[in-house]
DOTOR-924197 format. One record per residue (C-alpha): residue number from 1; residue in one letter; x, y, z. Coordinates in steps of 0.05 Angstrom, whole numbers. Each point is the difference from the previous one (the first is absolute). Example, Ala and Ser with C-alpha at 12.3 -4.5 7.8 and 13.67 -1.06 7.14 Angstrom:
<rec 1,"A",<246,-90,156>>
<rec 2,"S",<27,69,-13>>
This chain:
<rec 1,"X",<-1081,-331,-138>>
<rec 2,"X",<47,-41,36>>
<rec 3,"X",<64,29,27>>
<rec 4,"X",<44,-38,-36>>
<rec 5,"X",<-32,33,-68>>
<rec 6,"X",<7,66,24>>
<rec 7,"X",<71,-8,16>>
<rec 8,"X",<12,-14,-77>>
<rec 9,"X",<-41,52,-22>>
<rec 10,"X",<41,50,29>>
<rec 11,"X",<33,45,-43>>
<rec 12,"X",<68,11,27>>
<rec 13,"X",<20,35,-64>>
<rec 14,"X",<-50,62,25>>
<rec 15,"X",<28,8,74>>
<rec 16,"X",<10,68,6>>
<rec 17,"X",<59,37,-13>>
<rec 18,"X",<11,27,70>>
<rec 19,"X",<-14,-68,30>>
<rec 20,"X",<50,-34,-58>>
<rec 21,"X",<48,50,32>>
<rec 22,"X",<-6,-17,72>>
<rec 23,"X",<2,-71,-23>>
<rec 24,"X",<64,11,-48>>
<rec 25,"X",<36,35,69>>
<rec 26,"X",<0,-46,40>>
<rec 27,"X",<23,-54,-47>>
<rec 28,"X",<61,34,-13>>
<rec 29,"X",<39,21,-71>>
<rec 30,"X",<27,-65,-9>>
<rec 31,"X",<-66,-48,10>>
<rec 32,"X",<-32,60,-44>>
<rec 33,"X",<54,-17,-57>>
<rec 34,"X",<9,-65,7>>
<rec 35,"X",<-78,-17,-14>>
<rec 36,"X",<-56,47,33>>
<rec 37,"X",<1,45,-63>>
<rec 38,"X",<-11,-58,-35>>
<rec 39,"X",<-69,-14,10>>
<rec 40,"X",<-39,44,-40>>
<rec 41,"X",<12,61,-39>>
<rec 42,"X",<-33,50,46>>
<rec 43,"X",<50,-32,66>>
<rec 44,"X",<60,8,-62>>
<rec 45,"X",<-20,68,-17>>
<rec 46,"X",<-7,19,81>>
<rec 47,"X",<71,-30,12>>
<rec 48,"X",<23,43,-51>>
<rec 49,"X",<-29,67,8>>
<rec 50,"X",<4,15,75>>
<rec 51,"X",<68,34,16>>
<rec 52,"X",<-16,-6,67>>
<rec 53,"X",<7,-81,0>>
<rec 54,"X",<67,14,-21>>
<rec 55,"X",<31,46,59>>
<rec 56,"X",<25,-57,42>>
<rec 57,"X",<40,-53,-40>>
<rec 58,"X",<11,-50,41>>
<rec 59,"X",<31,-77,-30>>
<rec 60,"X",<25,-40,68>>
<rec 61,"X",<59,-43,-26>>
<rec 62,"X",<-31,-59,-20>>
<rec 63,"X",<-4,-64,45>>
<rec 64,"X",<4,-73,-19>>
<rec 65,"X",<-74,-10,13>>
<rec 66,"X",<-16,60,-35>>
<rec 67,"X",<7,-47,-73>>
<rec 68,"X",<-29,56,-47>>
<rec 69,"X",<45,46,20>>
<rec 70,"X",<57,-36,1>>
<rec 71,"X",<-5,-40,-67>>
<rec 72,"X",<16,77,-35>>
<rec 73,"X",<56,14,-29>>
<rec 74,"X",<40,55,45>>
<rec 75,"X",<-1,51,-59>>
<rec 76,"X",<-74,-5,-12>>
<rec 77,"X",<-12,12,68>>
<rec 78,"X",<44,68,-8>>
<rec 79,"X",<-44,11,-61>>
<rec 80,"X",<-72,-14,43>>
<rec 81,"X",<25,50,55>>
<rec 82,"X",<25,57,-59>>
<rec 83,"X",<-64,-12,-32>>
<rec 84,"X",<-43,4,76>>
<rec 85,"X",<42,63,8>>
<rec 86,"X",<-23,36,-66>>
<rec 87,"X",<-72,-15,15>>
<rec 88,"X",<0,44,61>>
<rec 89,"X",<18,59,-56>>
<rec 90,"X",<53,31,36>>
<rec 91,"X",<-41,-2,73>>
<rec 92,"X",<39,-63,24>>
<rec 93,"X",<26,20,74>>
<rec 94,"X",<30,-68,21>>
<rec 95,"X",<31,-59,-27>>
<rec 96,"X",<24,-67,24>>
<rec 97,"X",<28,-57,-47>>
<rec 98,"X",<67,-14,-36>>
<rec 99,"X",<41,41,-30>>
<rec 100,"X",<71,1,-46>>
<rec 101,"X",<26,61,-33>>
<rec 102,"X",<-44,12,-66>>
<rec 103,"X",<-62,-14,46>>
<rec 104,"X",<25,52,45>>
<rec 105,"X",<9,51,-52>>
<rec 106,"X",<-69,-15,-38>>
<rec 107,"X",<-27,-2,80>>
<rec 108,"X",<9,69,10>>
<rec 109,"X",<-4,26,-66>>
<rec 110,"X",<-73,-27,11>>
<rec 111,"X",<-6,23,71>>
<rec 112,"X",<27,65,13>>
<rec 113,"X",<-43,6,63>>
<rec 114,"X",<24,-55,35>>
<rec 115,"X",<-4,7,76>>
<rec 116,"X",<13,-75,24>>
<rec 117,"X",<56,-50,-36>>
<rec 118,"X",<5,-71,24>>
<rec 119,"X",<41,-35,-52>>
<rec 120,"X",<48,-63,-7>>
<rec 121,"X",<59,24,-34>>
<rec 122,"X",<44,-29,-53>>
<rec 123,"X",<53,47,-35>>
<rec 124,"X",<27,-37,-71>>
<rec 125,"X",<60,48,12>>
<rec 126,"X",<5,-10,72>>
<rec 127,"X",<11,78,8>>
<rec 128,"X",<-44,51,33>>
<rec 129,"X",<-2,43,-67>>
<rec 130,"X",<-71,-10,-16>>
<rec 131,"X",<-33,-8,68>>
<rec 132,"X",<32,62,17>>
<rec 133,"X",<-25,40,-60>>
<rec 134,"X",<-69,-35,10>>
<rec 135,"X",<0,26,68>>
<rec 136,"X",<6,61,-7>>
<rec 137,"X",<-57,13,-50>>
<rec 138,"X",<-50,-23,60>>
<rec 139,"X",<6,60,34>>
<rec 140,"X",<-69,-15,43>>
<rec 141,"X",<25,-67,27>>
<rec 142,"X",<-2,-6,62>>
<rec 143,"X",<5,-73,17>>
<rec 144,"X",<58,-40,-31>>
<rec 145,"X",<7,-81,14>>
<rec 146,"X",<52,-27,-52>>
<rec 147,"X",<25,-71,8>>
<rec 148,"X",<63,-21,-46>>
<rec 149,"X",<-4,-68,-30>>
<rec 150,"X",<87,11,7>>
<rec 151,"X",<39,48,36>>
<rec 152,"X",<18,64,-46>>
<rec 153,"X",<67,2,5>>
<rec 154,"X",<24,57,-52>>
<rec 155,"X",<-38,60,34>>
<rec 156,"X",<30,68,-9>>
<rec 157,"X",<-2,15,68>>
<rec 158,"X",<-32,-40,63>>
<rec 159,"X",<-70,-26,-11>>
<rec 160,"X",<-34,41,55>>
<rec 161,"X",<34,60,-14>>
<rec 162,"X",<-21,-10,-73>>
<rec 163,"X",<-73,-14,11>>
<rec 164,"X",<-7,53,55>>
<rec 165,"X",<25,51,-57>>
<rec 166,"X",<-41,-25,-46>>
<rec 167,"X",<-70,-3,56>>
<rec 168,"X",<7,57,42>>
<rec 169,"X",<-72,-4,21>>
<rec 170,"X",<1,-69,17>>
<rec 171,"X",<-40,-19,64>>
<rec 172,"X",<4,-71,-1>>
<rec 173,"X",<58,-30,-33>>
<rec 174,"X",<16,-78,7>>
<rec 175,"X",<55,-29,-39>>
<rec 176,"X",<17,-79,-3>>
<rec 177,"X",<44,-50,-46>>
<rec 178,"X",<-8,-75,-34>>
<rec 179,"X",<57,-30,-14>>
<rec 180,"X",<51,8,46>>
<rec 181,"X",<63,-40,8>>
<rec 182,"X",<60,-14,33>>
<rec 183,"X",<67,31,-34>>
<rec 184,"X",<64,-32,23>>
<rec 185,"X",<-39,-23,66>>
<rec 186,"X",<-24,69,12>>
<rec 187,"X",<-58,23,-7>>
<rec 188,"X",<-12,51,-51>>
<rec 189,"X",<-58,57,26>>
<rec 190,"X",<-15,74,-19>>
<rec 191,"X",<51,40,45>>
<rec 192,"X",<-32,56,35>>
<rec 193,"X",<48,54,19>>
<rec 194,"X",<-10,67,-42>>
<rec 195,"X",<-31,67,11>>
<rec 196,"X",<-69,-12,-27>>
<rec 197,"X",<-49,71,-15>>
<rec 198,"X",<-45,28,58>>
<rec 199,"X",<-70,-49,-16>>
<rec 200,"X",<-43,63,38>>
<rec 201,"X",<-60,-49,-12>>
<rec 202,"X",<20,-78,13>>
<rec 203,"X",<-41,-28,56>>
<rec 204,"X",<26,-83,-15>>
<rec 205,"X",<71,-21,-30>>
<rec 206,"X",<12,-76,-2>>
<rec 207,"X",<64,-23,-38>>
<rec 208,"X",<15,-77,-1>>
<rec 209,"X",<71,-34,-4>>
<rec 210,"X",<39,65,20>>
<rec 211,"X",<69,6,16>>
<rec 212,"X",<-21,60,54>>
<rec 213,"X",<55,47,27>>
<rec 214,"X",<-12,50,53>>
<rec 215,"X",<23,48,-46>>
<rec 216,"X",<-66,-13,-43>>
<rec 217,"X",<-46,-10,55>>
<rec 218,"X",<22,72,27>>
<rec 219,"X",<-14,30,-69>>
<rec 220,"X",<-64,-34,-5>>
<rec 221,"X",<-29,27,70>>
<rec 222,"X",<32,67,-6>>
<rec 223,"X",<-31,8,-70>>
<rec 224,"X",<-70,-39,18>>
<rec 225,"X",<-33,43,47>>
<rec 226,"X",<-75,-29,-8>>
<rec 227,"X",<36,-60,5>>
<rec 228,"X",<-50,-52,47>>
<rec 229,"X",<15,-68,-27>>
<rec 230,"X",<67,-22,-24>>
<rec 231,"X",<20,-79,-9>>
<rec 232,"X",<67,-26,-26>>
<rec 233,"X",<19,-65,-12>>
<rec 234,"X",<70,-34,-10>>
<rec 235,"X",<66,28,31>>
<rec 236,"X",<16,52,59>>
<rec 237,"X",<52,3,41>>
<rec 238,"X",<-37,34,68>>
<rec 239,"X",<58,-1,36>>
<rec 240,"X",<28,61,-40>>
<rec 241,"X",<-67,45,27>>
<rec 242,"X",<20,56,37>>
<rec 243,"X",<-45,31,48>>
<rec 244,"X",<-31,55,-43>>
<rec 245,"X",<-10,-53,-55>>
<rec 246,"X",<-41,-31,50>>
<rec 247,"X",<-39,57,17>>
<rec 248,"X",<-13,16,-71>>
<rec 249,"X",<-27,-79,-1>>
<rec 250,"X",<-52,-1,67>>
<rec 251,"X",<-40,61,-39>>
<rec 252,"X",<-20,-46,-55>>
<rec 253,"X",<-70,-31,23>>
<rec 254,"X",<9,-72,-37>>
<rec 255,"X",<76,-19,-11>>
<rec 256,"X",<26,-69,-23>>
<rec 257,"X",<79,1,-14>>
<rec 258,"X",<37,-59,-15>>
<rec 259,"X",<36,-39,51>>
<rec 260,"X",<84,1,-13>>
<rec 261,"X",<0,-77,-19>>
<rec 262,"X",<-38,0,-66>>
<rec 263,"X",<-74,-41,-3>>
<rec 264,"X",<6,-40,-64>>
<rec 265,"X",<-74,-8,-28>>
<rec 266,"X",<-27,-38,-58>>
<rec 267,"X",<16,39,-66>>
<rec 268,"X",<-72,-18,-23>>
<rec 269,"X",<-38,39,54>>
<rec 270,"X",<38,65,-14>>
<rec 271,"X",<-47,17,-52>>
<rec 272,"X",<-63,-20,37>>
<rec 273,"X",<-47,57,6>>
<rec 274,"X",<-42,-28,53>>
<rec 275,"X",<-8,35,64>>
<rec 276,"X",<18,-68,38>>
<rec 277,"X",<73,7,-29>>
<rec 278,"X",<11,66,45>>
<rec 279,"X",<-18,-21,61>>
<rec 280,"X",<35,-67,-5>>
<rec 281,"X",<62,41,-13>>
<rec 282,"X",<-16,48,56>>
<rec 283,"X",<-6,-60,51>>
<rec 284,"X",<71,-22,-27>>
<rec 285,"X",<38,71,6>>
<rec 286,"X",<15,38,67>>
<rec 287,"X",<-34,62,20>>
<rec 288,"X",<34,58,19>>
<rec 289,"X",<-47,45,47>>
């Protein structure tokens, strides 16, 4: 028989199930949805009846080459990623993808166990209300990356106060915005000067477009203490450090604070979730040792 005939002889619809597995993992929940389980009933009926495909849901924000993806209407991608979610049966342990406030809330009503939350953010209300409340159901998270399609600018209190309250076991927490803009020719960033709660686990805080005070940057080393990488973007006046500020600073093994001039960036690479964007930022900030 030639090889060519035993090629289409093959019957893909029998591949077994722990192989169709191995397969579906590496292709990721989106290339699984948006046409593996298509092929046959058996790769259908393995796509939906293994939790364990379901644990990591991870959508990248689409790309203009990516034209499948991006031809979807925003909403039904919110509805692929609740429905990926459910799948996993209440086992899902980290999710990536976008995110406005009735996603959020079906999100964790869906995902209780949540320990990793990359999201792109967009509040119909612009108030923290429901990210807040959201929040604080995930009481095993402890890795928060939230980028804000705008700046929330009606939050009860400061943001990092608020979210610290809300995450108290955070260890990684990363927190970015979209669409910024200039107010009256200044520029209008998330001020950083209040008392935020002792973090007794953070390891890696990065904030982008901050208006830091030393004030803030005191409360978040004194109440940081596994604190080993912290990077800040945006405004600081270093001038005002005092000597045990600086102290406080050369304990910190990585530590990126902004320079006193601001370094205006693109608004469209402040959601970027690439690792490429942090180390271009990190070349363009000064290091304190």
């Amino acid at each position: 028989m030639s090889p060519s005939r035993t090629r289409a002889a093959r019957d893909w619809a029998a591949l077994p199930r722990d192989i169709l597995v191995d397969v579906f993992f590496k292709l990721g929940p989106r290339e699984i949805m948006m046409g593996a389980e298509f092929a046959c009933k058996p790769w259908r009926s393995a796509a939906l009846e293994e939790p364990t495909l379901w644990r990591r849901v991870d959508f990248e924000p689409w790309h203009p080459w990516e034209q499948r993806w991006g031809r979807v209407d925003p909403y039904a991608r919110m509805e692929m990623l609740l429905v990926a979610v459910d799948r996993a049966k209440g086992q899902c342990e980290a999710f990536k993808g976008d995110c406005n406030d009735d996603f959020l809330a079906a999100l964790v009503g869906s995902a209780p166990t949540l320990k990793s939350l990359h999201v792109e953010y967009s509040s119909e209300d612009n108030t923290e209300v429901v990210l807040d409340e959201a929040l604080k159901k995930l009481t095993l998270l402890d890795d928060l990356e939230i980028c804000f399609d705008v700046r929330i600018v009606d939050w009860a209190g400061n943001m990092l106060q608020s979210v610290c309250h809300a995450c108290p076991r955070l260890k990684n927490l990363n927190i970015r915005w979209g669409g910024v803009g200039y107010t009256e020719s200044k520029f209008n960033m998330e001020p950083i000067d209040n008392q935020i709660p002792v973090m007794h686990d953070l390891q890696t805080l990065k904030l982008y477009e901050c208006d830091l005070s030393c004030w803030g940057l005191n409360s978040i080393l004194d109440n940081c203490p596994q604190l080993e990488t912290l990077y800040i973007s945006g405004y600081f006046n270093e001038r005002e450090m005092d000597k045990e500020l600086r102290v406080k600073c050369a304990r910190v093994k990585n530590l990126s604070l902004p320079t006193s001039a601001y370094d205006g960036y693109s608004s469209d690479d402040y959601c970027s979730q690439d690792e490429d964007y942090d180390s271009q930022d990190e070349d363009d900030d000064s290091e304190l040792e």
